[in-house]
TORMARGU-64208 format. One line per field, with one value per residue (C-alpha): residue number from 1; x, y, z. Coordinates in nm, 4 decimals, m for minus. Example, Ala and Ser with C-alpha at 12.3 -4.5 7.8 and 13.67 -1.06 7.14 Angstrom:
<atoms>
timar = [1 | 2]
xx = [1.2300 | 1.3670]
yy = [m0.4500 | m0.1060]
zz = [0.7800 | 0.7140]
</atoms>
This chain:
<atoms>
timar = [1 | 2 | 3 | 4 | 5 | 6 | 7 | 8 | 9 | 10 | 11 | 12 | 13 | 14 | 15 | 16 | 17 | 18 | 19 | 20 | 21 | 22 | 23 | 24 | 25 | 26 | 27 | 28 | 29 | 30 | 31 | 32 | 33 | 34 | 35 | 36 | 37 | 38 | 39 | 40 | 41 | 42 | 43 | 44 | 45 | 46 | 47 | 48 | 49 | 50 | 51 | 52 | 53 | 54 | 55 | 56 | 57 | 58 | 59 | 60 | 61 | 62 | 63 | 64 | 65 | 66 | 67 | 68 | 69 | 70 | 71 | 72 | 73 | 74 | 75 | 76 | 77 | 78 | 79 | 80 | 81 | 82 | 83 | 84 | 85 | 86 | 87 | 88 | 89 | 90 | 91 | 92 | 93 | 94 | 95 | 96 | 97 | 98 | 99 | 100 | 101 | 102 | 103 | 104 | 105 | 106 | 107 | 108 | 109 | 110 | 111 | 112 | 113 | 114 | 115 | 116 | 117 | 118 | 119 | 120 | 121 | 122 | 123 | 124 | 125 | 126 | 127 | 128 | 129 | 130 | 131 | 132 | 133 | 134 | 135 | 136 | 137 | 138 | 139 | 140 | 141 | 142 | 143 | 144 | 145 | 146 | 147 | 148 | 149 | 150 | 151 | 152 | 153 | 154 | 155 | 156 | 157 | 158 | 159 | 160 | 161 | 162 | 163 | 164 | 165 | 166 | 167 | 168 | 169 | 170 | 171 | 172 | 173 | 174 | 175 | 176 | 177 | 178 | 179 | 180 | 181 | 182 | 183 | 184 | 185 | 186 | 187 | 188 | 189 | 190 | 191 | 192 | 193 | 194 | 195 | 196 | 197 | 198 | 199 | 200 | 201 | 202 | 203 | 204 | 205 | 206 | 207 | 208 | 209 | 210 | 211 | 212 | 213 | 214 | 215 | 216 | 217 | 218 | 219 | 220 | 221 | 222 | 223 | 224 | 225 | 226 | 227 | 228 | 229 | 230 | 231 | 232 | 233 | 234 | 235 | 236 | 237 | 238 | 239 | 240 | 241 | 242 | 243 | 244 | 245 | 246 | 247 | 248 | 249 | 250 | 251 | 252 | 253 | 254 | 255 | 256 | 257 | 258 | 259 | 260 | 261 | 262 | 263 | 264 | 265 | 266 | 267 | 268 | 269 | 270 | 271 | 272 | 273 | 274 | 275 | 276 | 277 | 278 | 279 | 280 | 281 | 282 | 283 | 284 | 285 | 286 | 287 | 288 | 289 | 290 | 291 | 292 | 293 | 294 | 295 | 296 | 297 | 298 | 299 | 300 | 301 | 302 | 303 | 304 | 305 | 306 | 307 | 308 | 309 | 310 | 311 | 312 | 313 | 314 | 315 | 316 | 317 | 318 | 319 | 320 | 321 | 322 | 323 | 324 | 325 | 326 | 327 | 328 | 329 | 330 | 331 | 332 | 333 | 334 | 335 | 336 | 337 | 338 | 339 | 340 | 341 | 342 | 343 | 344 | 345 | 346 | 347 | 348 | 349 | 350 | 351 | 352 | 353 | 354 | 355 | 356 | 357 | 358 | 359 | 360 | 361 | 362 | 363 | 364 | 365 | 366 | 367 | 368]
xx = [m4.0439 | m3.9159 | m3.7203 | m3.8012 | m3.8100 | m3.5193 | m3.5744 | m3.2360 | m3.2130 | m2.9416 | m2.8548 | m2.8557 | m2.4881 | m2.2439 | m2.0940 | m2.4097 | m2.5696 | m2.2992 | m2.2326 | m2.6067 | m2.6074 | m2.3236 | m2.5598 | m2.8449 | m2.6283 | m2.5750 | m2.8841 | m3.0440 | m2.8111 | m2.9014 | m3.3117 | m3.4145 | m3.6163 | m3.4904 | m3.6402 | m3.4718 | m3.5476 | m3.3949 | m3.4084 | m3.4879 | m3.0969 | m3.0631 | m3.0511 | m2.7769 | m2.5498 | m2.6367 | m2.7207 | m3.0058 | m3.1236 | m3.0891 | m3.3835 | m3.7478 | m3.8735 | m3.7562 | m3.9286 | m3.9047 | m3.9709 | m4.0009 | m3.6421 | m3.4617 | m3.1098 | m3.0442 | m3.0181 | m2.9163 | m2.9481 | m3.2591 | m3.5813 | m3.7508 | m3.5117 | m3.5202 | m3.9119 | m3.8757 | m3.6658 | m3.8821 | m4.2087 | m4.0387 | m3.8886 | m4.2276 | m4.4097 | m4.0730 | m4.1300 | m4.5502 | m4.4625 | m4.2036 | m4.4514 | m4.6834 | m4.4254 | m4.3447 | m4.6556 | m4.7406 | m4.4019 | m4.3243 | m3.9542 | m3.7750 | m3.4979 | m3.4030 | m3.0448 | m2.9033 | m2.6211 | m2.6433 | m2.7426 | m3.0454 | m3.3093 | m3.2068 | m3.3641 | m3.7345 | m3.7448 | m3.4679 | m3.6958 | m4.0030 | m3.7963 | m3.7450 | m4.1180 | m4.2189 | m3.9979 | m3.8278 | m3.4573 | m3.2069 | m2.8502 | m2.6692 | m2.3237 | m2.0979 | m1.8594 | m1.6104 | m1.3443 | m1.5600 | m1.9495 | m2.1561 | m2.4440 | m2.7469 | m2.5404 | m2.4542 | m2.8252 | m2.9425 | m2.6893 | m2.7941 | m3.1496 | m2.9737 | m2.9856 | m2.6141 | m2.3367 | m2.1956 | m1.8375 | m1.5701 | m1.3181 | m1.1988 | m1.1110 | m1.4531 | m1.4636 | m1.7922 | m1.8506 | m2.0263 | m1.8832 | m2.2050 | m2.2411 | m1.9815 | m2.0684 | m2.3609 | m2.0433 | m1.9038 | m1.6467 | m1.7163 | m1.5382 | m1.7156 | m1.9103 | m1.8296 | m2.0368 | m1.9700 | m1.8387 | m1.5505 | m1.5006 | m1.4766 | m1.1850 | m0.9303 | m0.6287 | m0.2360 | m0.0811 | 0.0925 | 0.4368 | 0.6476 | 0.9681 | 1.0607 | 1.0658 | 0.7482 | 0.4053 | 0.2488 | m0.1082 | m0.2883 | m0.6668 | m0.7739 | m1.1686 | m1.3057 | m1.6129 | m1.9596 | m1.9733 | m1.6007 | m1.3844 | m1.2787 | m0.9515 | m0.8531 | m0.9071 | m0.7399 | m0.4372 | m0.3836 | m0.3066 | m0.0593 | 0.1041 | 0.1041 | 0.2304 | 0.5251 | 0.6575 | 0.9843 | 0.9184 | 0.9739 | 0.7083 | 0.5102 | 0.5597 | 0.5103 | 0.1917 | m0.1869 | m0.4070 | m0.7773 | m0.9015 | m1.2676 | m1.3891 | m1.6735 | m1.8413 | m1.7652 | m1.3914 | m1.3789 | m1.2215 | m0.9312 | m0.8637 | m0.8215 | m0.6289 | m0.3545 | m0.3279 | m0.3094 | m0.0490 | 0.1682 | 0.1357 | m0.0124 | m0.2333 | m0.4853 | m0.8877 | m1.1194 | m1.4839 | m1.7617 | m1.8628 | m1.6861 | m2.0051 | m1.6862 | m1.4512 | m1.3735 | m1.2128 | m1.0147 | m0.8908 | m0.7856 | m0.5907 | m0.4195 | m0.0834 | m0.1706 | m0.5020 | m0.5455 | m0.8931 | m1.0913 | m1.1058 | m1.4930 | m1.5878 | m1.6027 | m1.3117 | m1.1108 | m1.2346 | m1.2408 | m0.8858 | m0.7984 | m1.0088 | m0.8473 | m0.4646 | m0.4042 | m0.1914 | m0.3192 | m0.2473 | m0.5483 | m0.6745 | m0.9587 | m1.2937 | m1.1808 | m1.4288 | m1.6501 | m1.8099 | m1.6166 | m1.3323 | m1.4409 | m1.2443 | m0.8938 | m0.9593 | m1.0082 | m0.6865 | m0.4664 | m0.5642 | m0.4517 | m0.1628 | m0.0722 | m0.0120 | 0.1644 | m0.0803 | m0.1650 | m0.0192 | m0.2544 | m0.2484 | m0.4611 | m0.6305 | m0.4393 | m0.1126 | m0.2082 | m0.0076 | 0.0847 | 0.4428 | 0.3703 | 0.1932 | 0.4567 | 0.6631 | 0.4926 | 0.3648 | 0.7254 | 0.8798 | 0.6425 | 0.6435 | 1.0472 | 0.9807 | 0.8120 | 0.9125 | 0.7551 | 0.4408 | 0.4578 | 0.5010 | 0.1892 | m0.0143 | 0.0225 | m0.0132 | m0.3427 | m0.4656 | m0.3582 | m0.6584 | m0.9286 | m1.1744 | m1.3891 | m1.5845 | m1.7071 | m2.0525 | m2.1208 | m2.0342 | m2.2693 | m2.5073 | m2.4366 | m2.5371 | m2.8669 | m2.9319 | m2.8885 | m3.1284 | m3.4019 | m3.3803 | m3.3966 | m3.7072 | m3.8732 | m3.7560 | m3.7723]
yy = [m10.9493 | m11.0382 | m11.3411 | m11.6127 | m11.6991 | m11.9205 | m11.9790 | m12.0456 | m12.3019 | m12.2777 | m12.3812 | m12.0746 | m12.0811 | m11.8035 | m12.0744 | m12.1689 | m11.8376 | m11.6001 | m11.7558 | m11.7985 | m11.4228 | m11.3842 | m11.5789 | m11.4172 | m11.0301 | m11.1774 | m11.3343 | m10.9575 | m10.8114 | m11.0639 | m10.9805 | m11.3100 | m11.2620 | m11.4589 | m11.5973 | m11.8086 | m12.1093 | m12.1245 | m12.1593 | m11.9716 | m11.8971 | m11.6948 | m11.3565 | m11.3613 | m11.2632 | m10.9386 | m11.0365 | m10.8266 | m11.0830 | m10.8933 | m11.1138 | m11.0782 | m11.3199 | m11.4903 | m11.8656 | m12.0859 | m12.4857 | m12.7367 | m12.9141 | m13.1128 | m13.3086 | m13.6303 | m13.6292 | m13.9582 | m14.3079 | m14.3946 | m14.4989 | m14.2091 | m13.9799 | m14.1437 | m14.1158 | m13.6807 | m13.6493 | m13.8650 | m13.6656 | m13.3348 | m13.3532 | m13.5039 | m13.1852 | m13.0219 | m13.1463 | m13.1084 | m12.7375 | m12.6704 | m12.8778 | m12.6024 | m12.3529 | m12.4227 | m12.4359 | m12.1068 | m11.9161 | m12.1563 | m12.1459 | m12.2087 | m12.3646 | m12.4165 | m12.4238 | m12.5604 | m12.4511 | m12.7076 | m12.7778 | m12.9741 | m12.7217 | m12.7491 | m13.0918 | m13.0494 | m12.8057 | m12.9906 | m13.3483 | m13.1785 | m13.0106 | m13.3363 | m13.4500 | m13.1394 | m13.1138 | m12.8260 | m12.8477 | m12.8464 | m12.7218 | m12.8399 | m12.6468 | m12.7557 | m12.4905 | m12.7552 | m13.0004 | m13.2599 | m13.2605 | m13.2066 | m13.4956 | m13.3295 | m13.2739 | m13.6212 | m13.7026 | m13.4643 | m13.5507 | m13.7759 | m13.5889 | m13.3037 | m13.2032 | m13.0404 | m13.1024 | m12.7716 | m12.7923 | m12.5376 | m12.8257 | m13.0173 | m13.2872 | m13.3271 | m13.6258 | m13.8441 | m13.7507 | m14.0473 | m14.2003 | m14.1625 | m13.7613 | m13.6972 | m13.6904 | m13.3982 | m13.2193 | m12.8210 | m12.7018 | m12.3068 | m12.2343 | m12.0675 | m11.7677 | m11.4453 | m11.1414 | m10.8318 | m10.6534 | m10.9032 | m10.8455 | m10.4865 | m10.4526 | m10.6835 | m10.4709 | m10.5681 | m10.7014 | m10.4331 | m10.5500 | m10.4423 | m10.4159 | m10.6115 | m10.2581 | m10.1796 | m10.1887 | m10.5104 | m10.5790 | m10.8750 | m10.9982 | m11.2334 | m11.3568 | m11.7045 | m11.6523 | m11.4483 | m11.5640 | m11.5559 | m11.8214 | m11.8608 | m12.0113 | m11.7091 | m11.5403 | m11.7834 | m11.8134 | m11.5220 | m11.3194 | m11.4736 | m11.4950 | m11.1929 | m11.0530 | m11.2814 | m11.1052 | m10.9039 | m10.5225 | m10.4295 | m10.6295 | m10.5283 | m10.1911 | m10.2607 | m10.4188 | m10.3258 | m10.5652 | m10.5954 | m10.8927 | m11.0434 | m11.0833 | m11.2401 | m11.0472 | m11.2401 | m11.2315 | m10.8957 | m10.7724 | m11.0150 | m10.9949 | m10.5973 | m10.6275 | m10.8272 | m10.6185 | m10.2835 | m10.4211 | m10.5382 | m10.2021 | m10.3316 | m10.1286 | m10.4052 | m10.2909 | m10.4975 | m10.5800 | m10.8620 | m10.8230 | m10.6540 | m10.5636 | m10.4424 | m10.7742 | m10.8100 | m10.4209 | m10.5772 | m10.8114 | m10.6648 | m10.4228 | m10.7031 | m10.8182 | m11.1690 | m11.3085 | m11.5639 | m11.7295 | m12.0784 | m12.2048 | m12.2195 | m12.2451 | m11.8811 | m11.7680 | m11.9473 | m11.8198 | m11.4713 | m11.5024 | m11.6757 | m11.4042 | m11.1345 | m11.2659 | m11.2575 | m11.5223 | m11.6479 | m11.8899 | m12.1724 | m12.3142 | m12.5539 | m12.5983 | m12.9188 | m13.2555 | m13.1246 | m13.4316 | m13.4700 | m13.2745 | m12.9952 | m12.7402 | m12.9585 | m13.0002 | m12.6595 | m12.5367 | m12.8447 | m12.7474 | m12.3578 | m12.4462 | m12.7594 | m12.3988 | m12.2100 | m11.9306 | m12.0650 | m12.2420 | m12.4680 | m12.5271 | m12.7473 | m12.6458 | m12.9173 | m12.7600 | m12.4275 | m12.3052 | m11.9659 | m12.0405 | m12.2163 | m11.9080 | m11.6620 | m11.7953 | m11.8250 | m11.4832 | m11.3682 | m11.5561 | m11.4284 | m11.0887 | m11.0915 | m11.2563 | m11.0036 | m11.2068 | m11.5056 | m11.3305 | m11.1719 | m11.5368 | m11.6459 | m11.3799 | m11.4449 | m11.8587 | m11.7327 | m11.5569 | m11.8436 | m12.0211 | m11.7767 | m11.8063 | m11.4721 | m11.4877 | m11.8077 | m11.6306 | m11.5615 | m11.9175 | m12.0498 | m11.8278 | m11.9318 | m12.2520 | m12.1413 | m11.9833 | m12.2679 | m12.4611 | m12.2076 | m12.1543 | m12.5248 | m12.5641 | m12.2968 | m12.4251 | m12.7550]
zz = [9.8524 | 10.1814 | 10.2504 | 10.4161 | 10.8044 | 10.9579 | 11.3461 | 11.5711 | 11.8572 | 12.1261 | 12.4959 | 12.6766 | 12.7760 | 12.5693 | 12.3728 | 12.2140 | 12.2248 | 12.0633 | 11.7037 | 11.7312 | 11.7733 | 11.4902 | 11.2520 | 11.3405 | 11.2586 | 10.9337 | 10.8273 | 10.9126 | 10.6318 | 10.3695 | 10.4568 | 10.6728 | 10.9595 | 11.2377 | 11.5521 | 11.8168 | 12.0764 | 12.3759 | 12.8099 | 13.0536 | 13.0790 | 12.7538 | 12.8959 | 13.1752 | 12.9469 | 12.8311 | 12.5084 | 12.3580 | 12.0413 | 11.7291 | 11.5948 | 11.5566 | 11.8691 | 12.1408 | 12.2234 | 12.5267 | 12.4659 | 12.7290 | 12.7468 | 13.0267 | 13.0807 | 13.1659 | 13.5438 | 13.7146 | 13.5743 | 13.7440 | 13.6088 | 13.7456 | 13.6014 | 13.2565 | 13.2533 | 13.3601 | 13.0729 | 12.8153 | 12.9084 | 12.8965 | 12.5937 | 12.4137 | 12.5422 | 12.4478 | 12.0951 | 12.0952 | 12.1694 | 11.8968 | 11.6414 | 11.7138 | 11.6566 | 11.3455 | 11.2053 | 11.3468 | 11.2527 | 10.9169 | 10.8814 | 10.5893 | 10.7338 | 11.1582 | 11.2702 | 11.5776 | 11.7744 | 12.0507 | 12.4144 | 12.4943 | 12.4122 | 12.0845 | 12.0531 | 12.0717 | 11.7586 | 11.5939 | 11.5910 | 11.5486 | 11.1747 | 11.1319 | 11.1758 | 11.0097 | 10.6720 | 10.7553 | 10.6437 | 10.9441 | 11.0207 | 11.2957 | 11.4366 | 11.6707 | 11.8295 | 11.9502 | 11.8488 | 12.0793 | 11.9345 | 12.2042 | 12.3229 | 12.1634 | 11.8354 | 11.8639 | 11.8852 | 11.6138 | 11.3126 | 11.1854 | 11.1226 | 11.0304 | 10.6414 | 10.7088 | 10.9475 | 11.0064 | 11.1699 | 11.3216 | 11.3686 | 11.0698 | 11.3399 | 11.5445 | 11.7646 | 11.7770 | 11.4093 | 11.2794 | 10.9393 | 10.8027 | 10.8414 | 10.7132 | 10.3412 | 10.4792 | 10.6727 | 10.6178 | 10.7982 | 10.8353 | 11.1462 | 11.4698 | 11.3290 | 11.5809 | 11.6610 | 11.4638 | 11.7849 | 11.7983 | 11.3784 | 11.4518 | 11.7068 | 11.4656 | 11.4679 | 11.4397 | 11.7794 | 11.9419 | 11.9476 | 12.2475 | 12.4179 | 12.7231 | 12.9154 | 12.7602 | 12.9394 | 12.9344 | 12.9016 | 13.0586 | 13.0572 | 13.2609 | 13.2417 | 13.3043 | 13.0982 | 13.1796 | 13.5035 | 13.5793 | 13.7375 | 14.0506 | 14.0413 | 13.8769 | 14.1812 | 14.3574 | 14.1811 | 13.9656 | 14.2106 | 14.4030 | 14.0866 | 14.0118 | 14.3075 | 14.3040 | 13.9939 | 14.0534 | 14.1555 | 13.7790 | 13.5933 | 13.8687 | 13.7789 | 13.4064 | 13.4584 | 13.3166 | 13.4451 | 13.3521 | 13.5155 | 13.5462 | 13.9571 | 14.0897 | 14.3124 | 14.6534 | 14.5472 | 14.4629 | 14.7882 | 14.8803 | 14.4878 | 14.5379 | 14.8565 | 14.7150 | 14.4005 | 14.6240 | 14.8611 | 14.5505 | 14.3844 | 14.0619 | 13.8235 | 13.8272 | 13.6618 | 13.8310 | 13.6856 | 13.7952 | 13.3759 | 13.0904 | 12.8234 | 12.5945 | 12.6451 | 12.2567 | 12.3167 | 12.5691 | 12.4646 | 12.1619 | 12.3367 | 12.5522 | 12.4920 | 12.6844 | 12.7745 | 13.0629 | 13.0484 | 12.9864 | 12.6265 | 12.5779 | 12.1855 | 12.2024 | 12.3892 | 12.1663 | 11.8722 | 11.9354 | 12.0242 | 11.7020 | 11.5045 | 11.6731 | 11.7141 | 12.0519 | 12.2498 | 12.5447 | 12.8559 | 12.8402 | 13.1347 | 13.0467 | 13.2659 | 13.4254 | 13.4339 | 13.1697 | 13.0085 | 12.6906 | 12.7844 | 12.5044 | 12.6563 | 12.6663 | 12.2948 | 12.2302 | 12.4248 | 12.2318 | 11.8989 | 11.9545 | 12.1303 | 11.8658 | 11.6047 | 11.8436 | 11.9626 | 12.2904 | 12.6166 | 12.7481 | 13.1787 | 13.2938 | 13.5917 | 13.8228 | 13.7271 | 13.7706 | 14.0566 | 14.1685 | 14.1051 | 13.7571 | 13.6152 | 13.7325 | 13.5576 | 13.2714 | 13.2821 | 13.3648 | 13.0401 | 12.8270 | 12.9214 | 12.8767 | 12.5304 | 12.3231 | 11.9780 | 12.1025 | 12.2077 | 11.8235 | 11.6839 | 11.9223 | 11.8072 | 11.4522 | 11.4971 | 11.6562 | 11.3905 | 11.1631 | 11.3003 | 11.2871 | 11.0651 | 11.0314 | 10.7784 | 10.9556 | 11.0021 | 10.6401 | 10.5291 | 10.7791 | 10.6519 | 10.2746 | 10.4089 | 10.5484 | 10.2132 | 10.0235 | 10.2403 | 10.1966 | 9.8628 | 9.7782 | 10.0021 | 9.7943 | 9.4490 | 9.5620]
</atoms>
């Protein structure tokens, strides 16, 4: 006998959508069919869902403070929840599980309307507004963070921490950090998430091309471009002589950056814990005036063990990261320690745990 159905809801950015996809690979293996709720935004990451069905629900951000505005958002997210009320009924999950974003609250409150057991998980050492919303509906408070801000007091007796559940393709490149001499190639990765970044392209290459003639030399650079940069990016790196691979999207990124000696990049829920699951140091440079400042928090808590350095994006400077870059690559035992404090932190099993929680959930629905 089959088991039962448990339907996923997630924002369609990569930090909702890839321990969604991580669950989803493990819920397969254990015999749960799995479908998932999301936006229109879901596929711009390459991600093919490993699941049975896709669904779109009405859903809509608060934009503006205005009366108007207030009123969009209240009618959208009552046909938001209408629709997911008739979703459930036709699809009957055991059990739904959030990952976050606002189109994660029309099927989480109509669960909640409906019986269905819910699990909530929040990626980041800030919870996120719709998590905030949907706790305290939740049947479980799943957690990556021991240390969550904006957890209420009163979820916290419902609370497991699990850690951020990664895809198998990340699980599968965890090797040992290739340790190095200071004459010794060094490998850097620089990405600013699926859609890249572009101070990177700003900055990174100015400071790369200040190195001395010798790092230069030593250099294997695999950096993410957007597509508008992409030609002043490869004009600076041919006129410094620097083996620099250039890419708009790297479908094999978890390869990479296992096989990097440094990565450069944001510190999205993900980013960060692929790093940590993989032991690799990196240079942080969080997405500046996000809401809650999600990304900052990340960044502090990997650099507060030692396997990070955390720039704000103010202070990044051409001359700054250099010399950072410079440091590190003359300080191969420091970039050893890093990588090991990194993988202090990872968690990666986080994806089975998450799904021992889903289990538990179903099973009690059906004995219960």
């Amino acid at each position: 006998m089959s088991k039962p159905l448990v339907m996923i809801a997630a924002g369609g950015t990569g930090g909702h959508l890839f321990p969604a996809f991580a669950l989803t690979q493990e819920l397969k293996r254990r015999g749960f069919a799995v479908d998932l709720v999301t936006d229109v935004r879901a596929d711009q990451y390459g991600i093919d869902f490993p699941g049975r069905s896709v669904h779109q629900v009405p859903s809509a951000t608060l934009r503006g403070r205005s009366p108007v505005a207030l009123l969009k958002l209240v009618l959208t997210l009552a046909r938001g929840i209408w629709r997911a009320r008739t979703l459930l009924k036709d699809v009957n999950p055991s059990v739904i599980v959030g990952f976050g974003g606002y189109p994660t609250v029309p099927p989480l409150l109509a669960a909640r309307f409906s019986g269905v057991p819910s699990v909530i998980h929040d990626a980041n050492a800030v919870m996120g507004r719709a998590n905030r919303l949907l706790a305290r509906f939740a049947s479980i408070v799943a957690l990556t963070f021991e240390k969550t801000k904006y957890l209420r007091s009163a979820d916290k007796s419902k609370t497991r921490i699990v850690g951020m559940p990664v895809r198998d393709a990340v699980l599968e490149e965890v090797t040992p950090y290739q340790t190095r001499s200071r004459a010794d190639a060094f490998s850097l990765l620089v990405f600013g998430g699926s859609q890249g970044a572009r101070i990177f392209a700003d900055v990174v290459p100015a400071a790369l091309a200040g190195l001395p003639q010798a790092h230069r030399a030593r250099l294997k650079l695999v950096q993410q471009v957007r597509e508008e940069d992409m030609q002043r990016v490869h004009a600076v790196y041919a006129d410094a002589g620097i083996d620099a691979e250039l890419g708009t999207f790297f479908s094999d990124l978890p390869r990479r950056m296992a096989n990097a000696h440094l990565v450069v990049g944001r510190a999205g829920a993900s980013t960060v814990a692929e790093l940590t699951v993989l032991g690799r140091p990196a240079i942080l440079v969080p997405l500046p005036h996000a809401l809650d400042n999600d990304q900052l928090e990340n960044a502090t808590r990997l650099q507060e063990v030692g396997g990070a350095w955390c720039i704000e994006q103010a202070d990044l400077t051409p001359e700054r990261l250099c010399n950072e870059i410079m440091h590190l690559a003359d300080s191969p035992d420091v970039m050893t320690r890093a990588a090991k404090a990194a993988q202090s932190m990872g968690e990666p099993r986080a994806a089975a745990g998450l799904a021992d929680v889903v289990e538990e959930l179903a099973k009690l629905r059906v004995h219960g």
